[in-house]
Every structure is written in C-alpha cells, then in structure tokens.
C-alpha positions as CSV (number, residue, x, y, z in Angstrom):
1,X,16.2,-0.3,7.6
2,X,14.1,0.2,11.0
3,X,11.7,-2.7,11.4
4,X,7.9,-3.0,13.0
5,X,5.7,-5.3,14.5
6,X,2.9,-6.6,11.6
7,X,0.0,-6.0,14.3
8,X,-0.4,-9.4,16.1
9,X,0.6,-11.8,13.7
10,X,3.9,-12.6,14.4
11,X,5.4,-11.1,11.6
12,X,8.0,-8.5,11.7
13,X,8.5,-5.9,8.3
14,X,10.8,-3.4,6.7
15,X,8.9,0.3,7.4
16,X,9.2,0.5,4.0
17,X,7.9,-1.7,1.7
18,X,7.2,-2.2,-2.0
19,X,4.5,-1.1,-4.3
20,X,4.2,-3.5,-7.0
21,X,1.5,-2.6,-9.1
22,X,4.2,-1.3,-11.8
23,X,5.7,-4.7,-12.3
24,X,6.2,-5.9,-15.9
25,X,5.0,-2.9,-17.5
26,X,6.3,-3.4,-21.1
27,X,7.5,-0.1,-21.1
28,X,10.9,-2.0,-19.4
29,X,12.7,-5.4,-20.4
30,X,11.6,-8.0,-17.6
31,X,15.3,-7.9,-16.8
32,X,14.5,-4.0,-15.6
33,X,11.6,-5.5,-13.2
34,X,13.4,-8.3,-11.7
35,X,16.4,-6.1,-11.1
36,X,14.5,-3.4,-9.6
37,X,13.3,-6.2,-7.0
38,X,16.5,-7.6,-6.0
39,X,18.2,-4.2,-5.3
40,X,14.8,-3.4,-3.0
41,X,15.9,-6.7,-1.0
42,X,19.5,-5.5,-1.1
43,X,18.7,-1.9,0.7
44,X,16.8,-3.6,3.2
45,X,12.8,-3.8,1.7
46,X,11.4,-7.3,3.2
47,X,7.7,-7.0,2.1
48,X,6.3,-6.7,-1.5
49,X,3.0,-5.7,-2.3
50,X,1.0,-7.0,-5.4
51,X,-1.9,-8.7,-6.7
52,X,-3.4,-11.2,-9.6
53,X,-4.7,-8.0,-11.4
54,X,-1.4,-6.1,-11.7
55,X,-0.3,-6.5,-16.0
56,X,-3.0,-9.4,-15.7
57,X,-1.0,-11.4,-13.2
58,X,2.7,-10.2,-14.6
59,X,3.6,-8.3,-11.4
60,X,3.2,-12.1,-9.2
61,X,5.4,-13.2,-11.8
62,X,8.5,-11.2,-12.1
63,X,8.6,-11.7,-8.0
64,X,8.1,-15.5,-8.3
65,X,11.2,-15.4,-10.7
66,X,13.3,-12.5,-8.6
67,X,12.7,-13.8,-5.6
68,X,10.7,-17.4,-5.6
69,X,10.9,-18.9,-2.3
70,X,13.6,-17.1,-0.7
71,X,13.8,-16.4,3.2
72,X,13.2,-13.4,4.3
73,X,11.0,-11.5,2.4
74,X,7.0,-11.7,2.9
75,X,4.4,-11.5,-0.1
76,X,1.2,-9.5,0.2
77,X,-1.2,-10.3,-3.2
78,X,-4.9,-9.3,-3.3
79,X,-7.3,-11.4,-5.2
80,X,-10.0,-9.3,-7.3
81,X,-9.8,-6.0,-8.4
82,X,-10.5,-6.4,-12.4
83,X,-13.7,-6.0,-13.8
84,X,-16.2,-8.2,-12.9
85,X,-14.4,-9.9,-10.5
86,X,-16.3,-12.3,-8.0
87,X,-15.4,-12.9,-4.4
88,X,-17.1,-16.2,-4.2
89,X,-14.9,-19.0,-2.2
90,X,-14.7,-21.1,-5.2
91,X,-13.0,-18.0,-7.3
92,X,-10.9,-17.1,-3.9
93,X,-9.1,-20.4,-3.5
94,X,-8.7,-20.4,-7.7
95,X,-7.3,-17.5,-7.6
96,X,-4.7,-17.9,-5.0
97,X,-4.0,-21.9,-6.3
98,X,-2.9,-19.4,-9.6
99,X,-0.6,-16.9,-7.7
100,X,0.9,-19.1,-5.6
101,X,2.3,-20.7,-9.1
102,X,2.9,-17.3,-10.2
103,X,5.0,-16.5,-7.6
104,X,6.8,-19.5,-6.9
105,X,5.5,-20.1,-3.4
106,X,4.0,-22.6,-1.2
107,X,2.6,-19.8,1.0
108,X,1.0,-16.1,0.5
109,X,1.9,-14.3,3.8
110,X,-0.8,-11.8,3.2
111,X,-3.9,-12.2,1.5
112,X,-6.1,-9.6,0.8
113,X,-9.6,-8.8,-1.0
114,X,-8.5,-6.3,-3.4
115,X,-11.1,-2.7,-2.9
116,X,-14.5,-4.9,-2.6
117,X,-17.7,-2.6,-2.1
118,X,-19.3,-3.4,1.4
119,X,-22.3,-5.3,-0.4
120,X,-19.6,-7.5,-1.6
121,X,-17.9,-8.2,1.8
122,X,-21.5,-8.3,3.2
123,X,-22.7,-11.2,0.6
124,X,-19.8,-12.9,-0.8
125,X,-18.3,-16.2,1.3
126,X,-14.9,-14.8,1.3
127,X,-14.2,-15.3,4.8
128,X,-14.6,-18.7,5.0
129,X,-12.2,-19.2,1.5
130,X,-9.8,-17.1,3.4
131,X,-9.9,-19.5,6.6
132,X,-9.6,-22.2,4.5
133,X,-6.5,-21.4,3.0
134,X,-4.7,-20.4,6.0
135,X,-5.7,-23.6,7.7
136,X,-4.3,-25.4,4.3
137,X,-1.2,-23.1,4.8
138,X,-1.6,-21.4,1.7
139,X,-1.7,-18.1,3.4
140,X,-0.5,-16.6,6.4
141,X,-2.9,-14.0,7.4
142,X,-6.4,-12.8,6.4
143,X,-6.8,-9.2,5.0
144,X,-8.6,-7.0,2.9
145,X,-7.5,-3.6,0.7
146,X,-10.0,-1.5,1.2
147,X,-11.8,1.7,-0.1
148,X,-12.7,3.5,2.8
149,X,-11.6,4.2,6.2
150,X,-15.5,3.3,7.0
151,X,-15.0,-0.3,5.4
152,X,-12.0,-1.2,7.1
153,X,-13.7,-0.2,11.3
154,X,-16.3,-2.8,10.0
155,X,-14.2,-5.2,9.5
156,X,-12.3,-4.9,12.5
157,X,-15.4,-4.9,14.6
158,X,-16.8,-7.8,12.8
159,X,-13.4,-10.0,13.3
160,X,-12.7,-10.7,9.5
161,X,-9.1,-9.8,9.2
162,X,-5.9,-9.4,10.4
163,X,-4.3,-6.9,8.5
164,X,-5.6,-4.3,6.2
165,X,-4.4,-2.2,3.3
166,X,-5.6,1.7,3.8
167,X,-5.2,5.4,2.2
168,X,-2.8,7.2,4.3
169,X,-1.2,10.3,2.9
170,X,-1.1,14.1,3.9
171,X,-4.4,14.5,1.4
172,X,-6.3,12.2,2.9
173,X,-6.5,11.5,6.6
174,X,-9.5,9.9,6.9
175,X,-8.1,6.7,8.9
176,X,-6.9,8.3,11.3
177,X,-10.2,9.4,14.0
178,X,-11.6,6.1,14.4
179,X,-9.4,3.8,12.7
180,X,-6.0,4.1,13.8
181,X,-6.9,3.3,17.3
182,X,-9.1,1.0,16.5
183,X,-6.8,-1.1,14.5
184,X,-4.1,-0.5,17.4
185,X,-6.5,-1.6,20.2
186,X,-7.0,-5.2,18.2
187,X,-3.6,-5.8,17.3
188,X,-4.5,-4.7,13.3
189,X,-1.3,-4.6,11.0
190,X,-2.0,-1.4,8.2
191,X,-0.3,-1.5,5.2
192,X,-0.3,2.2,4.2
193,X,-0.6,2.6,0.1
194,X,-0.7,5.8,-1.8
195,X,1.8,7.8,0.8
196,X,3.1,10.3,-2.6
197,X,-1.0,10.2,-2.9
198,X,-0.6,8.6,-7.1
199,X,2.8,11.0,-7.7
200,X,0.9,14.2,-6.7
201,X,2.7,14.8,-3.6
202,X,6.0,14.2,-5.4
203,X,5.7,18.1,-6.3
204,X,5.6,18.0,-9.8
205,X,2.2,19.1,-10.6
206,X,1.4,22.7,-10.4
207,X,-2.9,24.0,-10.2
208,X,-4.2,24.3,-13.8
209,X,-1.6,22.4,-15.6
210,X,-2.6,19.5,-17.9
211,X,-1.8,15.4,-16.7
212,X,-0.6,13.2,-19.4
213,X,-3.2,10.1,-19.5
214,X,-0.8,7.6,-18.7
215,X,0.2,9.2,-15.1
216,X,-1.2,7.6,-12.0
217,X,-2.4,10.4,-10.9
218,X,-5.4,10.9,-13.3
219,X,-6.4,8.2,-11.3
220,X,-7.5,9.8,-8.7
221,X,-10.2,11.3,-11.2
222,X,-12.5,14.1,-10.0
223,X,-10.4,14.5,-7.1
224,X,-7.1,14.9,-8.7
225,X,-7.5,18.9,-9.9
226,X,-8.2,19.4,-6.0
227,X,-5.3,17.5,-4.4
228,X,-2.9,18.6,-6.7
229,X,-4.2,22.2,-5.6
230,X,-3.9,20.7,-2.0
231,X,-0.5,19.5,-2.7
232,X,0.4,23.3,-4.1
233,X,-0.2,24.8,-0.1
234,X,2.1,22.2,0.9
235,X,5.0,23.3,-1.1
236,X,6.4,26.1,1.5
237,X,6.9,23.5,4.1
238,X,8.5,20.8,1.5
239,X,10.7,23.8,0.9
240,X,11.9,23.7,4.4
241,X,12.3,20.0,4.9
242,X,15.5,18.4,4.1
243,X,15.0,15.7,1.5
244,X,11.4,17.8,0.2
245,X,7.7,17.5,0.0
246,X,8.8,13.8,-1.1
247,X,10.7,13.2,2.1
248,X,7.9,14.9,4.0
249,X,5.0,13.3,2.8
250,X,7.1,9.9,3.3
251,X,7.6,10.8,6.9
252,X,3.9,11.8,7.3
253,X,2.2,8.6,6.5
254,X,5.4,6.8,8.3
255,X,4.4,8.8,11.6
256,X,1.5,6.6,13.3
257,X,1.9,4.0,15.2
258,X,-0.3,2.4,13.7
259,X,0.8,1.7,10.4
260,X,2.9,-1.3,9.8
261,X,4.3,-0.3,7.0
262,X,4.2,2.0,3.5
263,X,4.2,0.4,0.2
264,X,5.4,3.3,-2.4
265,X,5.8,2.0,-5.7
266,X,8.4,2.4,-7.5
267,X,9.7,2.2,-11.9
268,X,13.1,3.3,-11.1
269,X,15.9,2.4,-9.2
270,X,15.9,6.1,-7.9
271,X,12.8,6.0,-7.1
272,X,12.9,3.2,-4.7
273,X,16.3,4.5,-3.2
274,X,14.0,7.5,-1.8
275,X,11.7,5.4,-0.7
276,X,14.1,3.4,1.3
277,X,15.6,6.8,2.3
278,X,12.4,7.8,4.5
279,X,13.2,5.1,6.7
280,X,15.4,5.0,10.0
281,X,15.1,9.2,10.0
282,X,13.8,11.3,12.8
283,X,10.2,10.7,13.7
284,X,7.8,13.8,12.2
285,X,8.1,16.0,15.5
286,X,5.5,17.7,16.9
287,X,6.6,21.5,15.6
288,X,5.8,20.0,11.6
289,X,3.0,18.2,12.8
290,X,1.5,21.2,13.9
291,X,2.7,23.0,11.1
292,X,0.8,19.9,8.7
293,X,-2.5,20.8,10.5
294,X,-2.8,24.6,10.0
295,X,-2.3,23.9,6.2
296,X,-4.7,21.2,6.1
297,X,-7.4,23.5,8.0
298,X,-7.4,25.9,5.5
299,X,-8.6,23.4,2.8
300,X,-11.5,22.8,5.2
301,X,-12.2,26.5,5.0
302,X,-12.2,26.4,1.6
C-alpha cells in the first residue's frame, strides 16, 4: 500500500488506515474482531484508529490482544467523547494509564481529545496532560479530533497539536479553504474520518427512504435526509467510475495533500478489502475534479 509522510512527526503511514469504532460490537465473536485486524495488517494497513469510548473501551482491547506490541503498526486513541467526559489533566493521564493497558502498549503514537467544544479546549489543562505524557513516553504525538474545520485552524495557530482528526468527504468540504494549507504550511498530519460520510456515500440510500436506527448514518441527524439527497446527484458520476461512488468518494478525500491518511471503518472483511483497494490507484485527475465541483455547486443553488 502507498505510504505518506504523518506531517512533521517522523512517522510514516499506510494511506489507508483503520476505523475502529466498530470494534467488539457483540453482534460478532471477538474472534470476528481480532481477525478482522490481523488481515488489515496483512493487506498493508499500518495505523488503527480508536478510542477509550468505543464499546466502553472494547475496541483498545481487541487491538491490544490482535496486535499488542508488535512493530509496525501505530495506534491513534482519543480520550473523551462519552457523556460527561472531563478533559482535566488528572482525567487525561488516567485515561491514557487505562488504554495503554487496554491495548497492551508502552506507548500511544497518537493521542487525541476526542470532539471537545472550544470552551473545553479553551478551559480545560489538556495541553499540559498531553506534554506530560509525551515527555514520560507514553505518547508520541499531541492531537485532537475535532468538530469543525474552525476548531482545528485554532489549534494550529495556537501551537497545541501535531496532528489532527477532521471531516473530509465529498459532503462536506469545509477543511479545505483555510485548513488544508494551513495544516500543510506547519507540518500538520490530518487524519481524514468519515470519507463514505457514516455509509451514505456507499450508495445505498435513495431520497425519502426510511434508515434503520442502528445504521451510522442516522448519526448524522438533521443532516442525514440532505446528504443522502446530496449523495443521490452524485450517483451519475459513481456510475462512470470504475470501482463506484465507493471508489470515488475514497479517491476524493484521498486527493489532498494534505491528508495523511483516511480511517474508513470497517465490520467485514469485504469491507476493509475496498478500503485497502482505494489505495496505490491513479490520483483523482483534474477532468473528475472538475466534474465533483459542478455537482457540488448545484447544492449551493439549492
């Protein structure tokens, strides 16, 4: 699999990483999950995305026992992200003294605040935890997943973080103005989440139709009926595309040059073999890159 630089820090990662927020869902034997991690390692996948919130720390767990300390591969967890969660230092260093355990490591390579609101960020000693901890070498390198494309230029500007997790899909764009270069002109790694934008741009969804509760993409609440209309004006082109609107959107949020890398998640071993398919392709050229835009400016007219 084709490789890129991790913004300044050294590191170098897999294009295509690993979603792990489906980890240990007890839909599957644990057997299922630790499989399905092993086989990503085997086509190529070198960084795994999770946190202390995904099935109440089960998702650290099945990596700590599929892959524990092995060479290689590099762990990105975020602390926070459950209701009420507080990012005070104390609960920081807690936290990651708990998922370092979890996952059978002496080191978190990337260590993020998971969604904090900026009154959280502004008021909460989290950046001082988060330099504590690397200068223990518990973790590699600061970073925060966060909510808006807004969020993550403050950051940058203010000096907080070294990488950050972002929205970047062909329904949202928002990243890409001000943060992109921003992010490139510091030497910011972006992990890119969300690139099938919660399933919808997997093509399965048609205007008007009813989503079962238990599908991610009700979780893009009042904004789901929209994308997934959004999502409907891009079927022509997936038509077009060889490997579909899947292999298209892929390709999309893989274009900048400024991402680092795109974590899709994945249940099934199918799943994650597309995944892994998006990489080492052609680079989006220009002619669907234009041919992106002229969809995406008619939802604007809208």
């Amino acid at each position: 699999m084709r490789t890129r630089p991790f913004g300044n820090t050294g590191l170098r990662v897999a294009e295509v990483g690993m979603g792990c927020n489906r980890l240990g869902e007890a839909q599957c034997p644990e057997s299922h999950w630790i499989d399905l991690v092993r086989e990503a390692v085997d086509l190529g996948v070198t960084i795994f995305d999770t946190a202390e919130a995904y099935q109440q720390g089960g998702s650290e767990d099945i990596l700590g026992k599929a892959l524990g300390s092995a060479d290689g591969v590099y762990i990105a967890s975020k602390v926070g992200g459950s209701s009420g969660a507080v990012f005070s230092s104390a609960q920081i260093v807690r936290a990651c003294e708990t998922s370092l355990k979890r996952l059978r490591r002496d080191c978190i390579d990337v260590y993020q605040l998971h969604s904090p609101s900026r009154e959280e960020m502004e008021e909460c000693d989290w950046s001082a935890a988060l330099q504590q901890l690397r200068e223990a070498g518990k973790i590699r390198v600061r970073a925060v997943a966060v909510s808006s494309a807004a969020d993550g230029i403050w950051l940058i500007e203010q000096g907080l973080v070294e990488a950050l997790q972002i929205t970047y899909n062909l329904l949202d764009t928002s990243a890409e103005e001000r943060l992109f270069p921003l992010a490139q002109e510091r030497g910011i790694a972006l992990l890119c989440r969300l690139p099938l934008a919660q399933g919808i741009l997997s093509g399965k969804f048609v205007p008007g139709q009813t989503v079962s509760d238990d599908h991610r993409a009700v979780r893009a609440g009042s904004k789901m009926e929209q994308r997934i209309a959004h999502a409907e004006t891009l079927k022509p082109l997936g038509d077009q595309y060889e490997g579909g609107l899947t292999r298209l959107a892929h390709h999309f949020s893989l274009s900048p040059p400024a991402i680092s890398c795109t974590i899709p998640g994945a249940r099934t071993s199918a799943q994650l073999r597309e995944n892994v398919a998006s990489s080492g392709g052609e680079t989006l050229s220009d002619k669907w890159k234009t041919r992106i835009a002229r969809v995406q400016k008619t939802w604007n007219e809208e």
